[in-house]
Structure formats: C-alpha cells, structure tokens
N, C-alpha and C positions, 0 to 999 in steps of 0.2 A: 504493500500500500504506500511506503515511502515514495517509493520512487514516481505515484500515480501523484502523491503532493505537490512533485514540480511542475507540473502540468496546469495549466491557467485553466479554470471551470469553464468557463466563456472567452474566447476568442476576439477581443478591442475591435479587430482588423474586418472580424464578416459580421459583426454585431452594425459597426458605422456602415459598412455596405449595405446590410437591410434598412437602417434608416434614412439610406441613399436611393436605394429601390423602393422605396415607401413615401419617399420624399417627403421624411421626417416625419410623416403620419403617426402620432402614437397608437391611434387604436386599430391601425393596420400591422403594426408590429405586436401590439399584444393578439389580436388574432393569429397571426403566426403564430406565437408562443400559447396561446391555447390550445391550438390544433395538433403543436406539439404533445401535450402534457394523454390526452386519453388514447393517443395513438402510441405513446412509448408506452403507458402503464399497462397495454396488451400487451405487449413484446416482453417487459421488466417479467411480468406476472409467467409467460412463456418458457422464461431463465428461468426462474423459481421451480416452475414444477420439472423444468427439464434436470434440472441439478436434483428433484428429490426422487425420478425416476430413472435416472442417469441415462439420461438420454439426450445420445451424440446429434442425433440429426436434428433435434428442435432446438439444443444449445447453439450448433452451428446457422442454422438459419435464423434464428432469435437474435443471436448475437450482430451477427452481418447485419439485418434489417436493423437493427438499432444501432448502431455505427455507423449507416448510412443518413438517417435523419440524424441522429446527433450533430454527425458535421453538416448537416445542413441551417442548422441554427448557431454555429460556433462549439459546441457542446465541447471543448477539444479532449478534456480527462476522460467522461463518457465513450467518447470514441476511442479514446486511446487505449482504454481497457478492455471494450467491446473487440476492437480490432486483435488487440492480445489473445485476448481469446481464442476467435477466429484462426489467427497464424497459427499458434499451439497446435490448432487441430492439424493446419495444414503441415506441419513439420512433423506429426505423428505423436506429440505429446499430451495423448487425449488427458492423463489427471492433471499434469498443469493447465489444460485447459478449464476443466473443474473447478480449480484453483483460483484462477484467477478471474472467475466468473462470480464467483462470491463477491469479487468487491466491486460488482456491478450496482449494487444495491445500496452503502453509504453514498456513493458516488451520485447516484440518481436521485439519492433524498436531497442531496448537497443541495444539485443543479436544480430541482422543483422547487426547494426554498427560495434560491436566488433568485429565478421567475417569476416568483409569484410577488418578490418585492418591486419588479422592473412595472 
C-alpha cells in the first residue's frame, strides 16, 4: 500500500482538462463525477465477490473495467492498483494478483470521499 501512497488520488492535469471540456461548467463536471461513483460501485462490489470466490476471470475483467474509467476521471492511484492487478495476472502471478486487489477498496473509499467534497 506504501508504495500506492505516492501516487496522486486525482490527476491536476485531466481534472483542468475536464473543466476545459466542460468549459468550466460545475454541474457538468459533477455529472461526470456522478456517473462515475454507481458505475465503479458495480465493478468495486464485482472485486469483492470475485476475491471471496477467487475468481480469476471476474477479478480480471472487474479490474480492467475499472482502471479504465478511473483514468478517465484522473483517478491515477485507483488505476494504478486496478492496473496492478491486471498485469499480475498477465505475468502469471494470479495471488499477487489477489493481493493487491484488496487494496482496491481503501483506495476507492479515499477517491469517493474526495468527490463527493469537489
């Protein structure tokens, strides 16, 4: 998890982009960030059971799918874990993939906190 601490929650750089593509609109930008929040807590909730039934193929598609809207919001820790994930699989390390798919979930609480204050 340390090493997921260096990692910016949100992204400065695509966070100004969307209020550049919204052209500053606040309640275009929290619609984005709404649309976000009940489309990852399917995918989050996805992780959860796939990790209680250890199950590869919903971990890996759960995970991908949620590493991909992450960064579509800035999300970069979120993805960056999500993507961890992922890779593990692809390198053949299914329990580190296990692993580090747990810390999916402070991570996502983090990031719905901070959204909810924006």
């Amino acid at each position: 998890m340390e090493d997921y601490l260096q990692i910016d929650i949100l992204d400065d750089e695509t966070m100004e982009m969307l209020r550049e593509y919204t052209q500053g609109s606040p309640e275009l930008i929290t619609d984005l960030i709404d649309s976000f929040e009940p489309e990852s807590s399917v995918l989050v909730a996805d992780i959860k059971k796939a990790l209680e039934d250890k199950d590869e193929a919903l971990l890996k598609s759960s995970s991908h799918s949620l590493s991909g809207i992450s960064g579509s919001i800035g999300a970069l820790r979120l993805r960056a874990v999500c993507s961890d994930t992922e890779n593990s699989f692809k390198s053949g390390n299914t329990e580190q993939a296990f692993m580090i798919a747990e810390i999916i979930f402070p991570v996502y609480e983090e990031l719905i906190a901070i959204l909810k204050t924006m």
